[in-house]
ChimeraX commands (.cxc) that place a marker at each C-alpha (Angstrom):
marker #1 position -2.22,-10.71,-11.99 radius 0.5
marker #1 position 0.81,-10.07,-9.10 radius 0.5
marker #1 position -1.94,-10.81,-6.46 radius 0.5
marker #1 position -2.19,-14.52,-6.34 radius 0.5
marker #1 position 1.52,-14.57,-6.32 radius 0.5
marker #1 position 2.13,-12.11,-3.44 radius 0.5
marker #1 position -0.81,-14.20,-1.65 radius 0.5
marker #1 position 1.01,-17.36,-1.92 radius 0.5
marker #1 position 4.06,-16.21,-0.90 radius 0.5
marker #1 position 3.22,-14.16,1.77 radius 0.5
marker #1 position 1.03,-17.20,3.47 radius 0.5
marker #1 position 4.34,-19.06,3.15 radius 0.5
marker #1 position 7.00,-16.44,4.54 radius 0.5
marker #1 position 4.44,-16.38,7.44 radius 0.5
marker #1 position 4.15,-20.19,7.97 radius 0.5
marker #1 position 8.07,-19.48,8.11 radius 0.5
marker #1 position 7.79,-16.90,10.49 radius 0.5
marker #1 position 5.05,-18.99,12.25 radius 0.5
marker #1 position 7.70,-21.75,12.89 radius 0.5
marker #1 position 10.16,-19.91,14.21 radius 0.5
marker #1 position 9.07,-19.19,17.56 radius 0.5
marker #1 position 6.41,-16.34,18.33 radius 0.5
marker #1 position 9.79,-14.54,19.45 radius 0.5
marker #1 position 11.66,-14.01,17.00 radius 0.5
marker #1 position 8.89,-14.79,14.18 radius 0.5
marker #1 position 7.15,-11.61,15.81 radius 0.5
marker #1 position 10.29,-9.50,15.53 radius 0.5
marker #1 position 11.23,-10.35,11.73 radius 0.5
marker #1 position 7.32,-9.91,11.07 radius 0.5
marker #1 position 7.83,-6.65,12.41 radius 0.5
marker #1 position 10.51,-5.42,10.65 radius 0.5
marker #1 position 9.19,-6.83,7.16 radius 0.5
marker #1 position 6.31,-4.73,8.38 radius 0.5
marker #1 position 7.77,-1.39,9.57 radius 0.5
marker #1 position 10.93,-1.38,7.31 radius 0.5
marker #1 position 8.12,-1.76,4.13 radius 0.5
marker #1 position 6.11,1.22,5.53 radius 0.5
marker #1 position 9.57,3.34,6.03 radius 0.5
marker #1 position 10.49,2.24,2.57 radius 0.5
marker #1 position 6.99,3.59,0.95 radius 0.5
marker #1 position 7.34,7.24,2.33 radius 0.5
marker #1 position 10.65,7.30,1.16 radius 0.5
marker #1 position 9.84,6.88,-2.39 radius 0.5
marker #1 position 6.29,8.80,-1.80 radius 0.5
marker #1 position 8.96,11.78,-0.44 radius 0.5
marker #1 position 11.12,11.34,-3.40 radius 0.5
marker #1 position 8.15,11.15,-5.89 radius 0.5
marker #1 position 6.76,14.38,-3.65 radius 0.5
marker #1 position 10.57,16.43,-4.51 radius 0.5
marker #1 position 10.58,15.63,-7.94 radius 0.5
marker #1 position 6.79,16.57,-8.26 radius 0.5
marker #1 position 7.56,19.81,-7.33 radius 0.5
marker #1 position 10.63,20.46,-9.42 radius 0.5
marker #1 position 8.37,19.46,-12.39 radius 0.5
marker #1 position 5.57,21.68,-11.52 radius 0.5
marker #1 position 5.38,25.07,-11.26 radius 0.5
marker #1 position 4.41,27.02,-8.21 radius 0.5
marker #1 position 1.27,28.76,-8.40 radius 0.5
marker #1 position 2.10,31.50,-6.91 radius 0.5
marker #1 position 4.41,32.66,-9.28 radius 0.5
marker #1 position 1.86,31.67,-12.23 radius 0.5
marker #1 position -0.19,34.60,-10.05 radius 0.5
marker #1 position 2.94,37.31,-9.62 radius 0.5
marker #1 position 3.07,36.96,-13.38 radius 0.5
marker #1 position -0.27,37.27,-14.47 radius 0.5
marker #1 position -0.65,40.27,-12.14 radius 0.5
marker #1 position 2.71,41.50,-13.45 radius 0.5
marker #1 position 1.05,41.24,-16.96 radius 0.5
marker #1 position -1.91,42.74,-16.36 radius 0.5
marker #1 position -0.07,45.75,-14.27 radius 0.5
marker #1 position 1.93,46.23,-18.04 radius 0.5
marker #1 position -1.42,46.33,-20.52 radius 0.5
marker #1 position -2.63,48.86,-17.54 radius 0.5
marker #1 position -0.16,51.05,-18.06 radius 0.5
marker #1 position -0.04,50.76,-21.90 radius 0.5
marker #1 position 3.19,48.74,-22.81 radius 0.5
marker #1 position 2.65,46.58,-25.63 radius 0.5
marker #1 position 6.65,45.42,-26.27 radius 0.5
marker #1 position 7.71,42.70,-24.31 radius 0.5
marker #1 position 11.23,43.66,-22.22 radius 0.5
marker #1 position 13.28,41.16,-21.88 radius 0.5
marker link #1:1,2 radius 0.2
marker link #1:2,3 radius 0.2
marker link #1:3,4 radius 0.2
marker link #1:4,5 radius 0.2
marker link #1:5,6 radius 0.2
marker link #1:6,7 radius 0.2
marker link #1:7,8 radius 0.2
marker link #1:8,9 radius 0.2
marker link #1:9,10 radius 0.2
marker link #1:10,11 radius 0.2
marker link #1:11,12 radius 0.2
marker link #1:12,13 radius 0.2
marker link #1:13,14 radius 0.2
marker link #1:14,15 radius 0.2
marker link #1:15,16 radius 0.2
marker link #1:16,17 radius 0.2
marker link #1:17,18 radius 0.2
marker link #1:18,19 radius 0.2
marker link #1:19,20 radius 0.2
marker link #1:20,21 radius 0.2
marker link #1:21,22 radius 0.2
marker link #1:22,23 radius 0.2
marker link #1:23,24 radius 0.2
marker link #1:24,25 radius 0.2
marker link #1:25,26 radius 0.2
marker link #1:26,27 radius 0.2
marker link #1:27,28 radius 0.2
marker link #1:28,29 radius 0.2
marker link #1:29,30 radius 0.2
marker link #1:30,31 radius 0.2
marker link #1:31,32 radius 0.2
marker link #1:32,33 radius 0.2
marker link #1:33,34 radius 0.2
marker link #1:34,35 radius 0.2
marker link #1:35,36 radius 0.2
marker link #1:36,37 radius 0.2
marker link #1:37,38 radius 0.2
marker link #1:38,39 radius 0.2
marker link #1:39,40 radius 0.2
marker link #1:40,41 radius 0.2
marker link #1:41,42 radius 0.2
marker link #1:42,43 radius 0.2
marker link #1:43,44 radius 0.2
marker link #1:44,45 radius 0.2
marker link #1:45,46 radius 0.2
marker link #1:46,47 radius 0.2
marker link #1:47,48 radius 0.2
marker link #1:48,49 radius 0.2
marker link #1:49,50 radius 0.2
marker link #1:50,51 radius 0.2
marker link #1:51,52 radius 0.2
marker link #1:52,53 radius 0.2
marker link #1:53,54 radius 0.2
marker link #1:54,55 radius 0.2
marker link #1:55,56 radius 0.2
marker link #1:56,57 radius 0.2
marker link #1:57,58 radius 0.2
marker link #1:58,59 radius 0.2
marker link #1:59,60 radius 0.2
marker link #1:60,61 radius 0.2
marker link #1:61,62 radius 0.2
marker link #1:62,63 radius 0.2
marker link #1:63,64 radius 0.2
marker link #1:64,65 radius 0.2
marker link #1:65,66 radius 0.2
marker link #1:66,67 radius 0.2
marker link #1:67,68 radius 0.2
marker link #1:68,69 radius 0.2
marker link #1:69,70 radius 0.2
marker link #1:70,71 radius 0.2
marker link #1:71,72 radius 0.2
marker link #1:72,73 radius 0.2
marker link #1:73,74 radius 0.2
marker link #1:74,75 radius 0.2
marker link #1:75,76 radius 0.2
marker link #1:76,77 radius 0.2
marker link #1:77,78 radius 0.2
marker link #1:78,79 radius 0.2
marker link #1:79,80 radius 0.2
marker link #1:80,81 radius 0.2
view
């Protein structure tokens, strides 16, 4: 639905650009360009952090299950806690 919209405007920010000057059209280009790249692995790192706070490590799903079956091994049936 967004991409007619972001096709329109981005012909027109570049027919901006365009008439600039390939100078300093070229450097704002490139900025728009790098800075939104920079800006996407941000939030992909932030989405990454809080993707791991939310999930659990497997290994420790592992340590536990071994833990477990180390305790029905050796016969306790009571939890400690």
């Amino acid at each position: 639905m967004y991409l007619p919209i972001f096709i329109v405007l981005a012909s027109i920010l570049g027919f901006v650009l365009m008439s600039m000057g390939p100078l300093i059209g070229g450097i704002l280009a490139f900025g728009l360009v790098f800075g939104s790249i920079l800006y996407g692995l941000y939030q992909i790192l932030k989405l990454k952090k809080k993707m791991d706070v939310l999930v659990p490590d497997k290994e420790k799903h592992v340590e536990a299950y071994e833990h477990y079956l180390q305790e029905q091994a050796n016969g306790r049936d009571e939890h400690v806690t």
